[in-house]
Backbone as CSV, one residue per row, in Angstrom:
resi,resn,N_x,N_y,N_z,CA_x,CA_y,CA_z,C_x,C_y,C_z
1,UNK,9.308,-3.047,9.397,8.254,-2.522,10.230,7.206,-3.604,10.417
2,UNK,6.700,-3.700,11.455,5.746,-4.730,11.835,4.546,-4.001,11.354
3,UNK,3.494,-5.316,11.534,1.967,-4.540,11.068,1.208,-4.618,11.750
4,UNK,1.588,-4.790,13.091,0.855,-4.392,13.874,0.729,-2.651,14.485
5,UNK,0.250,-1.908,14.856,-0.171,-0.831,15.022,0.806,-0.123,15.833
6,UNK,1.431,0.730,15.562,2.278,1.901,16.194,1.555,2.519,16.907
7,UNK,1.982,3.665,17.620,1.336,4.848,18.164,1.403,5.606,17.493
8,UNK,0.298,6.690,16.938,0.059,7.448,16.349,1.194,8.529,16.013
9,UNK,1.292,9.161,14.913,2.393,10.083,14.724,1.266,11.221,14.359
10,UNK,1.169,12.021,15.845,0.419,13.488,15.570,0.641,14.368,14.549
11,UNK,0.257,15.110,13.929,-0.289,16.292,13.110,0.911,17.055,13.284
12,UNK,0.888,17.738,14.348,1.616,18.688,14.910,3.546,18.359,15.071
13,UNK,2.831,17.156,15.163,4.848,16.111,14.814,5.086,15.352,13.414
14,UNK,4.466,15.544,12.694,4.972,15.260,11.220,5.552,16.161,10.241
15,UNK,6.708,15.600,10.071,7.479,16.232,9.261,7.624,15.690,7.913
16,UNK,8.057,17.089,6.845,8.333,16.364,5.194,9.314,15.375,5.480
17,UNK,9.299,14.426,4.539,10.599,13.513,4.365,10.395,12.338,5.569
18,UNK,9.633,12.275,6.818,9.578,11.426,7.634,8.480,10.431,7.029
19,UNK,9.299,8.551,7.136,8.678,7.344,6.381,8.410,6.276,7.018
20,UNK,7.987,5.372,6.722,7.763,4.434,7.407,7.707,3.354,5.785
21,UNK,7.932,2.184,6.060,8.286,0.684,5.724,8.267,-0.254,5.854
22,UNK,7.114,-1.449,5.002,6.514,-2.094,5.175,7.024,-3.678,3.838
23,UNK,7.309,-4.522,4.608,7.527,-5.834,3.294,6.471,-6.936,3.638
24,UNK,5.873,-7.372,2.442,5.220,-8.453,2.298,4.998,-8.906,1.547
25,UNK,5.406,-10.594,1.736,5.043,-11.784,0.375,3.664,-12.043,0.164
26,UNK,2.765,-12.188,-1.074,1.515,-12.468,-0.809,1.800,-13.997,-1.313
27,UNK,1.007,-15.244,-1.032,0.784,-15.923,-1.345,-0.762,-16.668,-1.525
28,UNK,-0.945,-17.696,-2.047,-1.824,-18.184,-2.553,-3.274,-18.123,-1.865
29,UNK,-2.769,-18.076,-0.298,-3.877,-17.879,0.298,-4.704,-16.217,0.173
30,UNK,-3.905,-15.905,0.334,-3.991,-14.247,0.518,-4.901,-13.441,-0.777
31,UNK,-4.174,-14.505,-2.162,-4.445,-14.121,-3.290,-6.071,-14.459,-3.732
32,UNK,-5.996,-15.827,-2.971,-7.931,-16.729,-3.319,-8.735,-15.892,-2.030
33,UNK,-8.336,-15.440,-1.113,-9.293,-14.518,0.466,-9.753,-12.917,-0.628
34,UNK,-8.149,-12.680,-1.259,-8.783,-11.163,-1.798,-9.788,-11.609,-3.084
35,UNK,-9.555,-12.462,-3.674,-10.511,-12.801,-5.148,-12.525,-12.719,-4.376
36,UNK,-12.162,-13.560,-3.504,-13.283,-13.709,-2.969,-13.715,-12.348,-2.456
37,UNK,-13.398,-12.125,-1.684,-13.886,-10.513,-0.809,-13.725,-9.348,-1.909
38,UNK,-13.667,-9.127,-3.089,-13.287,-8.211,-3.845,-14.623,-9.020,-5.179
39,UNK,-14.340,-9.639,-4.931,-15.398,-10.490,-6.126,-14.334,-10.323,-7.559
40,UNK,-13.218,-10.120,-7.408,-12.310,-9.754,-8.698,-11.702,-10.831,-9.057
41,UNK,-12.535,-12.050,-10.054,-12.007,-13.159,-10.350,-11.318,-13.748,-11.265
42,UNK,-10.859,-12.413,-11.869,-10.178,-12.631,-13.138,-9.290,-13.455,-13.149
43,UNK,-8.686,-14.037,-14.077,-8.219,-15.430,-14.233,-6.572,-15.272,-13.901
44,UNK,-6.294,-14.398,-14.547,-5.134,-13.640,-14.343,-4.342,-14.040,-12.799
45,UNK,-5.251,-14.135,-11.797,-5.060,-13.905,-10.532,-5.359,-15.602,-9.826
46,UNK,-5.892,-16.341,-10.702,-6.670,-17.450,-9.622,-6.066,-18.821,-10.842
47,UNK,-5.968,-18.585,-11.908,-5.638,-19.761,-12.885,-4.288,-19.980,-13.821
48,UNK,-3.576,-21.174,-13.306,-2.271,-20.873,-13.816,-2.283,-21.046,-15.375
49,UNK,-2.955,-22.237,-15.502,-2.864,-22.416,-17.341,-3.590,-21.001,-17.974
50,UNK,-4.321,-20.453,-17.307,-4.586,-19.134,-18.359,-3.604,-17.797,-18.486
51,UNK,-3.366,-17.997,-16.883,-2.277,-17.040,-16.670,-1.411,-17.292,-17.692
52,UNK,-0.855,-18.340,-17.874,0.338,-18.837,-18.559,0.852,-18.410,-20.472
53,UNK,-0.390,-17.899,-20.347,-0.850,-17.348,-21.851,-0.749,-16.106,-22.057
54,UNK,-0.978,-15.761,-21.017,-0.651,-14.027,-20.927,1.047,-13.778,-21.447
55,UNK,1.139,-12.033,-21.204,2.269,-11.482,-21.143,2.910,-12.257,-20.135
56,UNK,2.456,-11.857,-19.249,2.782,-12.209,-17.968,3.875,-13.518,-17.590
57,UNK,2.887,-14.823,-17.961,3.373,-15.931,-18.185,3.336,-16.525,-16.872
58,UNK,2.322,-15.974,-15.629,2.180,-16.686,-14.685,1.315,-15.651,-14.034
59,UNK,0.657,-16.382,-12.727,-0.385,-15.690,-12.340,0.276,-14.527,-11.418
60,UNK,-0.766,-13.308,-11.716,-0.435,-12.102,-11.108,-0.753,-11.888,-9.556
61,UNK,-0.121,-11.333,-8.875,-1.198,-10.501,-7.420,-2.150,-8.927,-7.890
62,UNK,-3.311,-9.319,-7.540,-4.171,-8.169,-7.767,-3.382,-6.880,-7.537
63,UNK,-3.399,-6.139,-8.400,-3.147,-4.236,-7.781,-3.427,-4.206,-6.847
64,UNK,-5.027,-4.316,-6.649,-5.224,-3.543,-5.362,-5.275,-3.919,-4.102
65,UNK,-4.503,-5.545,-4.325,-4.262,-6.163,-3.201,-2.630,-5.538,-2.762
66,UNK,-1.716,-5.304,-3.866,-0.475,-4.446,-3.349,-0.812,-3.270,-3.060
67,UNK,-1.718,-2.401,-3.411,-2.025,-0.870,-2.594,-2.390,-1.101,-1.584
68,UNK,-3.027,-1.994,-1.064,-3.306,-2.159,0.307,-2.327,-2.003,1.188
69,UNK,-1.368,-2.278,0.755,0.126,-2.224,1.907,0.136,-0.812,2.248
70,UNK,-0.032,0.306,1.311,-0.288,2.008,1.277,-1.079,1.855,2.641
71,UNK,-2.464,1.411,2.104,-3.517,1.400,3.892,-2.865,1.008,5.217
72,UNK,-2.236,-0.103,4.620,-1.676,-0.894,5.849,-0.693,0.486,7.229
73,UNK,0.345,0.784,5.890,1.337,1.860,6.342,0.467,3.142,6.923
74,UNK,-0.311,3.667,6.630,-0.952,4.976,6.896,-1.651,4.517,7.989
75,UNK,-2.425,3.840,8.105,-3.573,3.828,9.206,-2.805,3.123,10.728
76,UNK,-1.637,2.409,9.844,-0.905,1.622,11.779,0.301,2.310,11.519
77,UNK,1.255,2.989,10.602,2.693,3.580,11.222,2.544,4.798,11.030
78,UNK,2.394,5.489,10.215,2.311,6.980,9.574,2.066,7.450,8.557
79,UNK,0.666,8.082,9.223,0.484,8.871,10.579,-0.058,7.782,11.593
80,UNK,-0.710,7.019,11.066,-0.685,5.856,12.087,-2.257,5.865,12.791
81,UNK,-2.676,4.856,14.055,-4.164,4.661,14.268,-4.870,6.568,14.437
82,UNK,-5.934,6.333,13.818,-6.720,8.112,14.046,-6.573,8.236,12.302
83,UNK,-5.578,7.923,11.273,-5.741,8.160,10.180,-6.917,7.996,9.237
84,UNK,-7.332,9.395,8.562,-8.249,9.149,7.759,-7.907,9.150,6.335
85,UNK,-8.325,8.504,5.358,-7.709,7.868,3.800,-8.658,9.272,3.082
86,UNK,-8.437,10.265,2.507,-9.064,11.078,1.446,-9.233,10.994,0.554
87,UNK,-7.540,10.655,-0.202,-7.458,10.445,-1.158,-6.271,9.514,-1.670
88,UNK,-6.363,8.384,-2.768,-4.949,7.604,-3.340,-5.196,8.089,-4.817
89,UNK,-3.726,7.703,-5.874,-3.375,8.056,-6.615,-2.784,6.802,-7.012
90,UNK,-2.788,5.588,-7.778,-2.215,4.515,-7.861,-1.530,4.887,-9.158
91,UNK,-0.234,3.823,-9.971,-0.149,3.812,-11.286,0.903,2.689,-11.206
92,UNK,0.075,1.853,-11.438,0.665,0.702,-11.640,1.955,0.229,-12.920
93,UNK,3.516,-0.133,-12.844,4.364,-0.350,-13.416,4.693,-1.908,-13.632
94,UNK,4.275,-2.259,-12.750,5.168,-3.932,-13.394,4.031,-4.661,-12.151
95,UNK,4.043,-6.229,-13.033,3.150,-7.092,-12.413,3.978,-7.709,-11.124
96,UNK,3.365,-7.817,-10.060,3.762,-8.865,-8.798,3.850,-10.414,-8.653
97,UNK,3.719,-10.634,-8.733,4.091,-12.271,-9.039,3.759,-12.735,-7.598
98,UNK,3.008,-14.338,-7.258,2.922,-14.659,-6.066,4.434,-14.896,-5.982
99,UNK,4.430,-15.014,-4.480,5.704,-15.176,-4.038,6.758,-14.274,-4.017
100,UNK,6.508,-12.964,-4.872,7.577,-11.741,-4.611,7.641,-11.172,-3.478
101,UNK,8.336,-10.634,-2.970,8.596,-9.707,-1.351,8.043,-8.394,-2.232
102,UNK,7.047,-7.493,-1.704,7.208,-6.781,-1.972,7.756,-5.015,-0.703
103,UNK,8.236,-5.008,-1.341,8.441,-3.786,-0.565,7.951,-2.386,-0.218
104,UNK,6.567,-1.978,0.854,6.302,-1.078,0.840,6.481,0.437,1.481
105,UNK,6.446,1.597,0.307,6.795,2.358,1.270,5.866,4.176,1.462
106,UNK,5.613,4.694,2.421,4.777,6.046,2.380,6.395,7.145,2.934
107,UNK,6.277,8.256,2.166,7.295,9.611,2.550,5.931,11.047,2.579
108,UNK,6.176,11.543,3.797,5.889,12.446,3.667,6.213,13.517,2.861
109,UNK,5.319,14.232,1.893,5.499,14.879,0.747,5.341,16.360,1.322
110,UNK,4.126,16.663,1.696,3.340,18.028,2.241,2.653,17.659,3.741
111,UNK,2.841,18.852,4.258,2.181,19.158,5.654,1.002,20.170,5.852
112,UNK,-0.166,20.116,5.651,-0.935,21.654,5.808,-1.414,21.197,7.241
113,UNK,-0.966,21.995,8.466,-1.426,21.904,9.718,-2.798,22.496,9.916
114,UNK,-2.978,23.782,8.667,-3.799,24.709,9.171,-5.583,23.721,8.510
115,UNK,-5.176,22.848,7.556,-6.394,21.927,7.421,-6.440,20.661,7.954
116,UNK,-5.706,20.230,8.649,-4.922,19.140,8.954,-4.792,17.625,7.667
117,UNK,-3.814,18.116,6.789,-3.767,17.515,5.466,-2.226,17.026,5.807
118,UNK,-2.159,15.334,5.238,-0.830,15.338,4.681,-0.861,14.641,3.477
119,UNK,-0.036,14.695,3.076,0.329,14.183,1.510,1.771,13.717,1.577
120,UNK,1.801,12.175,0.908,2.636,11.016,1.126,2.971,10.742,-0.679
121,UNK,4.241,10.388,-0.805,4.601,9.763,-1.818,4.222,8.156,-1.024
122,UNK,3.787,7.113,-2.771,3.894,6.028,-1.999,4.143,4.903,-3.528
123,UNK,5.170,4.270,-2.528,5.755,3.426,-3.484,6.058,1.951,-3.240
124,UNK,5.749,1.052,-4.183,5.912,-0.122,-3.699,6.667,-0.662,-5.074
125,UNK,8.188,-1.576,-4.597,8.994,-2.174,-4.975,9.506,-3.498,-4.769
126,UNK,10.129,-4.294,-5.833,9.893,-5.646,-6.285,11.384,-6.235,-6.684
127,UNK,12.606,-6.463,-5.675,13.610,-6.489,-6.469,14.232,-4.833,-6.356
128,UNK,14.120,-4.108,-5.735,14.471,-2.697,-6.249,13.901,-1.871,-6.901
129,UNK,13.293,-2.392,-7.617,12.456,-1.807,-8.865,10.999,-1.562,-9.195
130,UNK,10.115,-0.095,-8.611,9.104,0.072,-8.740,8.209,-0.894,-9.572
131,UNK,7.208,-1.562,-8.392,6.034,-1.998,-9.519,4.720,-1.129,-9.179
132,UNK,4.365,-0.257,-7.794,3.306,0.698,-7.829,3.636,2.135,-7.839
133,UNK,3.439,3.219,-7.893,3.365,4.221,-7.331,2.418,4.942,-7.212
134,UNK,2.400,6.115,-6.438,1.330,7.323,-5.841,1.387,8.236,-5.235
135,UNK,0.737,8.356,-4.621,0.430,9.413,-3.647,-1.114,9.610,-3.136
136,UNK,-0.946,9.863,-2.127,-2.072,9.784,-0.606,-2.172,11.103,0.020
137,UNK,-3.433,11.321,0.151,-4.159,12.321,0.787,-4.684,11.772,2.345
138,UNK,-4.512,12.295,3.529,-4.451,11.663,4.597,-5.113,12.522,5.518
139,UNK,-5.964,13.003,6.713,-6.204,13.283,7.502,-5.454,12.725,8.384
140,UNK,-4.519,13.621,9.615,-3.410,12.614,10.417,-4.163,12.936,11.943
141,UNK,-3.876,12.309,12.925,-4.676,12.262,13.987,-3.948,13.605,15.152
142,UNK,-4.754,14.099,15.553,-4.166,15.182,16.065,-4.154,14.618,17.665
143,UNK,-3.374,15.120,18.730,-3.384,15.367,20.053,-4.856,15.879,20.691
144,UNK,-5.205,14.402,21.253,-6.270,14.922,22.508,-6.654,16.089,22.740
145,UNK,-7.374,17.002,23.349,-7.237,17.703,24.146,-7.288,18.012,25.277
């Protein structure tokens, strides 16, 4: 799926189980733009010899620079531009590594038309293998009138 902006997937046309899918490598640049704009400079993220000491054993990509892919998916594919963010649910499983693909993805979980609510499983994977999960609370954009 590209990231550039879809057309909206109305209220009234969303269904359980309907997804959308999103991959992206972060790299170095991406990683020193979010440190800065986040002010989150932990070393973890910006320094290899410290990183190197960690569990880890090399520098990480911020969490909440991989939940962002969640935003990415909701607000441009589905439900797409008109989306409002209520609520996320993160729980982070395994570290990202620069240079991993990661793989993101939102499933429609629940539909309440009558509040206009949806609720998304959302998962992001590394190799196959969960490194985020959640779930999203969404306002979806309804039809003009």
């Amino acid at each position: 799926m590209s990231a550039s902006p879809s057309a909206p997937h109305y209220l009234d046309a969303i269904e359980v189980g309907q997804s959308a899918t999103l991959t992206k490598t972060f790299n170095e640049a991406e990683v020193r733009a979010f440190a800065e704009v986040s002010t989150d400079t932990n070393p973890v993220h910006l320094d290899e010899a410290y990183a190197a000491s960690t569990q880890f054993g090399t520098r990480i990509v911020h969490g909440m620079l991989t939940a962002s892919l969640f935003s990415a998916l909701l607000g441009n594919h589905l439900p797409g531009p008109g989306t409002v963010y209520l609520g996320q649910s993160l729980r982070f499983r395994r570290p990202v590594k620069l240079g991993d693909t990661v793989e993101a993805s939102v499933t429609v979980k629940t539909v309440d038309r009558e509040k206009n609510r949806v609720e998304l499983d959302c998962v992001c994977s590394v190799g196959g293998k969960p490194v985020l999960m959640g779930d999203a609370l969404v306002m979806a954009p309804t039809r003009p009138a």
